[in-house]
N, C-alpha and C positions, 0 to 999 in steps of 0.2 A: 504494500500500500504506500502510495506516494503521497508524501506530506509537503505542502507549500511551505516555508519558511516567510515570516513577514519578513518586509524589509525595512532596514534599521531608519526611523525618523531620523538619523544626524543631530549634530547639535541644537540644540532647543536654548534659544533664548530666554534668559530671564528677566523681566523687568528692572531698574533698578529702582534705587528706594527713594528717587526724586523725581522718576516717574510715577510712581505709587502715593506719593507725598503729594503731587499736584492733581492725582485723578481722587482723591479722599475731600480734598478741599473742594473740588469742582462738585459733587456728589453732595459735599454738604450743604457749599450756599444754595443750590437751587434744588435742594429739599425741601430749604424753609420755603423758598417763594411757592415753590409749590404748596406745600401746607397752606401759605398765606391766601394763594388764588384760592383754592379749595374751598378754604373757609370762610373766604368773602362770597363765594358766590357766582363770581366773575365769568367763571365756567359757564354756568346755565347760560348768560345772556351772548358767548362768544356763540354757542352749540347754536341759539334761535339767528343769530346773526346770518352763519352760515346755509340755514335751510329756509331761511324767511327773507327776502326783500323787501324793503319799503315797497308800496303799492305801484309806486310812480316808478319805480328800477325796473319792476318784474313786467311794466305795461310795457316797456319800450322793444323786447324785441316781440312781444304780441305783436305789436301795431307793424313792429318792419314785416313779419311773417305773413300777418294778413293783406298788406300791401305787396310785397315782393312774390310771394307764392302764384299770385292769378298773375301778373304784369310777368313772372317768369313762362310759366303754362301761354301766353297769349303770345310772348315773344316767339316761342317755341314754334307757336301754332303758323306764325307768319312767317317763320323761316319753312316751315314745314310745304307752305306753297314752293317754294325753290328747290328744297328735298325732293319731294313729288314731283316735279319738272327734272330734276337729274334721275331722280330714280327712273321714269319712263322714257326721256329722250334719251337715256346713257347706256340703255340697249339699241338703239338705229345709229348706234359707231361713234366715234369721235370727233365730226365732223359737225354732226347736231348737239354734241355736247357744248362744244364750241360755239357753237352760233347761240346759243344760249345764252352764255357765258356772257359774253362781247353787248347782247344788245341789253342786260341787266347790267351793266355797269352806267350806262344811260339811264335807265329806268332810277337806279338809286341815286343818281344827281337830280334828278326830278326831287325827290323825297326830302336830299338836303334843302331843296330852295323851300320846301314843305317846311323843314325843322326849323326856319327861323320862327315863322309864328305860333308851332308848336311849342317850344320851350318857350316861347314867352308869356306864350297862353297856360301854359302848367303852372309859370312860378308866380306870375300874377293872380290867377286863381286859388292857389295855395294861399297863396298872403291875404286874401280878402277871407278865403274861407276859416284862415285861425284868427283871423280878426272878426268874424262874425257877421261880415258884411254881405249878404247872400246877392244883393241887388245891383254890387259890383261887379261883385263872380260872371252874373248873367251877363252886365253889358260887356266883358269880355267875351263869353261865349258867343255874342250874337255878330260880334266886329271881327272875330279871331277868323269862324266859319264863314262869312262873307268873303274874308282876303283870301282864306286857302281856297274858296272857289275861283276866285281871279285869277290864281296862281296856277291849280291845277288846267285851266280851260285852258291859259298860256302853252302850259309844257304838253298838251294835248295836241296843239296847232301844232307846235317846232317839231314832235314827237312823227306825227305821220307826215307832214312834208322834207322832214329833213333826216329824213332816217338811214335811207343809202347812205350819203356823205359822212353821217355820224358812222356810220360800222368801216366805213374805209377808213376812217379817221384815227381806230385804233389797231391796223396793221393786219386786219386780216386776210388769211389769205382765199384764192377766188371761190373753193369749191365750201367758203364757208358764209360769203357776202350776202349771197341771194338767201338761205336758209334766215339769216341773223336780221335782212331786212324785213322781211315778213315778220318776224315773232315780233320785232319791236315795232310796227306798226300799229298790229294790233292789241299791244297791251299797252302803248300809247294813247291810242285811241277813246281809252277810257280811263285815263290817269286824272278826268273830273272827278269821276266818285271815287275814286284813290283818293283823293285829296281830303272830300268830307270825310272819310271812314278818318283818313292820320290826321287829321286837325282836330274832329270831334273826338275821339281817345285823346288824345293831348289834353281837351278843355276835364275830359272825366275822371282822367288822373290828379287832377290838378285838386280836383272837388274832394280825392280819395275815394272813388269807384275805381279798383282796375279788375273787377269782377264782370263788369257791362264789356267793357273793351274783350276779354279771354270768351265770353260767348258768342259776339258777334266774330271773331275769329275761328272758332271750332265751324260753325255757320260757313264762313268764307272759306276752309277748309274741305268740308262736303262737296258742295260746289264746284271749286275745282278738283278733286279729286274726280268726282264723276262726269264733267264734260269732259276733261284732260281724258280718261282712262277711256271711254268712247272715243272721242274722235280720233286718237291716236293711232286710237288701234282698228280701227273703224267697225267697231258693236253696234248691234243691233241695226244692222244694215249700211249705217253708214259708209262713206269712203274713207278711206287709212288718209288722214291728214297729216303725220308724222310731228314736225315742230309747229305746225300752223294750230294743231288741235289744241299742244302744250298752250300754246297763247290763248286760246279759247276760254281754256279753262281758269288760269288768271284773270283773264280780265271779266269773266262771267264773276267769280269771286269778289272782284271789285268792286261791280256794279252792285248786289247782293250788300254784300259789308258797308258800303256808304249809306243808301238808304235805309238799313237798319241801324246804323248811328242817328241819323236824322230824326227817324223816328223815336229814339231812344232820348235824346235829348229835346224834344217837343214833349213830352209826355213829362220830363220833370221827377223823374222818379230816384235820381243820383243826388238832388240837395238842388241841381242847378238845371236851371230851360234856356227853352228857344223858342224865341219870339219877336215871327217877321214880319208881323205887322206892322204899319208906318215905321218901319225902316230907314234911318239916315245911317248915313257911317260918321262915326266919329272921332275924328282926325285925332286931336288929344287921346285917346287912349289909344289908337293906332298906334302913335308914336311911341309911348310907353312901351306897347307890346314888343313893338321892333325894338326899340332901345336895346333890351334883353334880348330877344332874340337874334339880330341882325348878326353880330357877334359869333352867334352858333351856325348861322346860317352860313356867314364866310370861313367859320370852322370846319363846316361840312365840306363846302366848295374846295377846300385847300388838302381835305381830305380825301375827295372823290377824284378831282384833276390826278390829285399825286398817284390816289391807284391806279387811274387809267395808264399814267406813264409806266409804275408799276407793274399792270396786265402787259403794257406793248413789250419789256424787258423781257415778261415771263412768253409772249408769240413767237420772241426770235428763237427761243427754244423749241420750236417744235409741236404740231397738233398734240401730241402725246402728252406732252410735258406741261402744257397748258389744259387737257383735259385733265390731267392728273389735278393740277392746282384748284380745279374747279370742283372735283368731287373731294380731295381734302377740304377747302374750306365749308364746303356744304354739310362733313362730318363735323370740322371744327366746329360748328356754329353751335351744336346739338349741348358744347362744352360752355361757350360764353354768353348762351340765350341765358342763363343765373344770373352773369354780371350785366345786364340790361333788365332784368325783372327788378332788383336790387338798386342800379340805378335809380330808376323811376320811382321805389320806395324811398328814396335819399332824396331827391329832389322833392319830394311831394314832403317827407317829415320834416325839410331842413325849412323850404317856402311857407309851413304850417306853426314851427316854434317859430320865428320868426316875426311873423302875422299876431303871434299875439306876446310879442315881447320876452321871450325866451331865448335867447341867442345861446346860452351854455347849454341851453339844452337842446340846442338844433346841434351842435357841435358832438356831443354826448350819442346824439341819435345817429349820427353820419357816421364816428366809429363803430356803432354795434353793430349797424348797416353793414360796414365792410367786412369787422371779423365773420358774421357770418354768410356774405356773400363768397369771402372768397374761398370759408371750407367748402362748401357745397361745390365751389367750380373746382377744387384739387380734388373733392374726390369724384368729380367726374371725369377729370385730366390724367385722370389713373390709366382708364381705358382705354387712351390713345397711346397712353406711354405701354399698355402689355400687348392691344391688339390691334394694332393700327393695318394688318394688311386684313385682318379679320372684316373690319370695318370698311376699309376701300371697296373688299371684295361685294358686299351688299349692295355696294350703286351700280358697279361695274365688273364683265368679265374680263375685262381685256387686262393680259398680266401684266402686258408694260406698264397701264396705266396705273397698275398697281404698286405695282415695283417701284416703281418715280416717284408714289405719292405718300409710301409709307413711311419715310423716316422724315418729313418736312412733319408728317401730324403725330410722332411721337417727341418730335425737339417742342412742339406746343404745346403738348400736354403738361408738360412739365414747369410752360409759365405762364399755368392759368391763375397762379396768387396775384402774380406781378400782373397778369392782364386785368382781373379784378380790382387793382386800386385804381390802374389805371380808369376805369369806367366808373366806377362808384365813387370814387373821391371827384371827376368830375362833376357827375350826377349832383351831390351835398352843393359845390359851386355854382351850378346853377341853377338849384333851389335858392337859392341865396341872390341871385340875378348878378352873381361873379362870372360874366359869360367874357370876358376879353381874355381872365386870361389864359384857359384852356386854349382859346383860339391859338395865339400865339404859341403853348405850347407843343397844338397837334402839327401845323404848319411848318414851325420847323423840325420837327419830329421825322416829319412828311418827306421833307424835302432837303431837308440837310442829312438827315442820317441813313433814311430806311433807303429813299430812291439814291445815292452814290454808293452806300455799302451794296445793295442788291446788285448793280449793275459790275461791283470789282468782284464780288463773291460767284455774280452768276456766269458772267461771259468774262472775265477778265480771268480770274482762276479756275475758270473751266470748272464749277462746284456744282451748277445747272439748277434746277430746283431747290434742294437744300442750303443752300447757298442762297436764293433769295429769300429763301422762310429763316434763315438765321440772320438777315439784315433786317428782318420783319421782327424779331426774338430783341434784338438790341434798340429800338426804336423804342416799341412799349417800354423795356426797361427803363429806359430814359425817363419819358410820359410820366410814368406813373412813381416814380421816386419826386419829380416836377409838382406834381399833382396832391401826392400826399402833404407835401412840405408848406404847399397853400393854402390848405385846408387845415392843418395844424395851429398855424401862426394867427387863424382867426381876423386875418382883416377884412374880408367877406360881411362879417359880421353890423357893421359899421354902412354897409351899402342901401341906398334908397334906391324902390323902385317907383 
């Protein structure tokens, strides 16, 4: 029978006796305090401290959740139109992928020139509504939805007469011009009721409804899903209209989602109406409105411009490589729809302590805002970072397009904290009607950092895709260290709107 042998511990150290000396002393004085807290009491009220919040601590991330949760689900729901357009056009090849692509980058500068008087409309409405003045609120509502129908009838014109020129304009090439001029015709074409549907959410956010806004979205969701998925494919008799049906199906959505805004805010049911009767416009709060927004609105333009240069950088790469960028950001978005629900809970909390003289506690609301905005977007950033070819593969079979586009959406995964301050700390800004100076920081964000690095990382070092998603990675960084550090310092605070 074999016997193990332990093996010898070795030398064993013994303490010495002024180590002994000092761990006896240490042992004894905070014996007594112990004894002493004990005895007093102290204990019980540290134990209620911890599991109890004053009423007014424990509301505040109620109130972000019940804001940010529908305004996240409705984000979701509007990317989810674009999702649906990749998921069905990104089986008829590359080539409709593309043409898709190209004439939505149009479409979303449309929406910027929207954002001016939607943010101005949110944070003005915030500030009347924590101020208690309902009869404000409204005549913003009634001047807000008058401009974004000006606005929208505008980008409706430019949209369908000038739409060839716009898709040549961003490098495409031949066998992708004629697909991209149709689709953006036609979802041009009704970028009217685009406008009520994004101007009237704006006015409903504003009020603290982002619960009206996520169903009339699920609504616009149906809609297109089912003309899209018909026409496309040509159901129930139809003809196969390929991208032409895609656009059908948005813009049927459009028309749908506006005048159920309309009707939602005629009815009065959110705290705030609409009422077009003897109707003037009124220039003074026009102005107001713009004041705040104009700023967002050149924030956007500075933003849209730069990606389009941005998209032309990602063309000279190749159908492939540009279909790849389009079906990664259309998974990305699935990760930063959070930091837009979130936002919108920030602007609406910050514009609402504010409105009633609370400024510490618009500040207070905007960080709780962010910590939990942006666990929620790491832990959805997780899933690009383990299955990012899993995920391509759902929109597309094509391998290349897979293979191009898997490591651009696992390097993002990894900076969706950093993309969340970025959005939510500016979101608290312009609740605040601090709208200059995100502008100035997306801009040059824009165009001093992301569009030189993308162009030396993508075609200069031959790095191709990855190589413009990591100029993209260093940009936000920027932003959002910019962002936080403004919204810290509190001179926001101090601003009239």
């Amino acid at each position: 029978m074999r016997v193990n042998k332990l093996k010898s511990p070795g030398k064993v150290r013994v303490p010495s006796r002024l180590s002994l000396r000092l761990l006896y002393q240490f042992m004894a004085v905070n014996s007594k305090r112990i004894r002493a807290f004990w005895a007093a009491g102290e204990w019980r009220q540290r134990v209620r401290n911890l599991v109890r919040m004053p009423k007014s601590e424990a509301s505040v991330p109620l109130d972000v959740l019940r804001l940010a949760l529908p305004a996240t689900a409705e984000q979701m729901l509007s990317m989810m139109v674009g999702i649906v357009d990749t998921f069905l056009v990104g089986h008829l090849g590359a080539a409709s992928l593309a043409a898709v692509g190209l004439a939505s980058q149009w479409i979303f500068l449309a929406y910027t020139l929207l954002g001016a008087t939607a943010t101005g409309s949110t944070a003005l409405i915030a500030r009347f509504t924590g101020a208690k003045e309902r009869d404000q609120a409204n005549r913003v509502v009634r001047q807000s939805v008058w401009l974004g129908a000006l606005i929208g009838l505008g980008c409706s014109l430019l949209g369908v007469v000038l739409a060839r020129p716009a898709v040549l304009l961003l490098g495409a090439e031949a066998e992708v011009v004629s697909l991209s001029t149709s689709y953006l015709r036609i979802v041009a074409g009704f970028l009217f009721f685009s406008s009520l549907m994004f101007i009237g959410n704006a006015c409903l956010r504003g009020a603290g409804d982002t619960r009206t806004p996520l169903y009339v979205m699920l609504v616009v969701n149906l809609v297109n899903i089912s003309v899209a998925w018909t026409t496309i494919n040509g159901l129930l008799g139809l003809p196969k209209l390929g991208v032409v049906g895609s656009a059908l199906g948005a813009a049927s959505g459009q028309l749908v989602g506006g005048l159920l805004v309309l009707l939602s805010l005629w009815k009065g049911r959110s705290g705030i109406g609409l009422n077009l009767t003897g109707f003037r416009p009124d220039w003074g709060l026009i102005r107001r409105v713009l004041r705040i927004g104009l700023p967002t609105g050149v924030e956007q333009v500075f933003f849209r411009t730069g990606n389009m240069a941005y998209v032309r950088i990602l063309a000279t790469l190749g159908i492939a490589a540009y279909a790849a960028n389009q079906v990664a950001i259309n998974s990305w978005s699935l990760s930063f729809m959070p930091g837009f629900g979130f936002a919108i809970a920030a602007t609406t909390l910050v514009g609402q302590s504010l409105g009633a003289r609370e400024p510490d506690e618009a500040q207070r609301r905007g960080f709780t805002t962010y910590w939990m905005g942006a666990g929620l977007m790491a832990l959805v950033g997780l899933s690009f970072v383990f299955f990012p070819t899993q995920i391509m593969g759902f929109f597309t079979n094509d391998h290349e397009v897979i293979d191009l586009g898997a490591l651009p959406l696992r390097i993002m995964g990894v900076f969706q904290p950093i993309l969340a301050a970025s959005m939510i700390f500016t979101g608290g800004l312009r609740g605040a009607g601090d709208t200059r100076y995100p502008m100035v920081v997306t801009a040059g964000g824009i165009w001093l950092v992301r569009l030189p690095l993308a162009y030396l990382f993508a075609i200069g070092l031959g790095w191709g895709l990855t190589g413009a998603w990591s100029a993209m990675a260093i940009d936000l960084t920027i932003r959002a260290v910019l962002n936080f550090l403004r919204f810290r310092s509190g001179k926001w605070k101090a601003i009239a709107v």
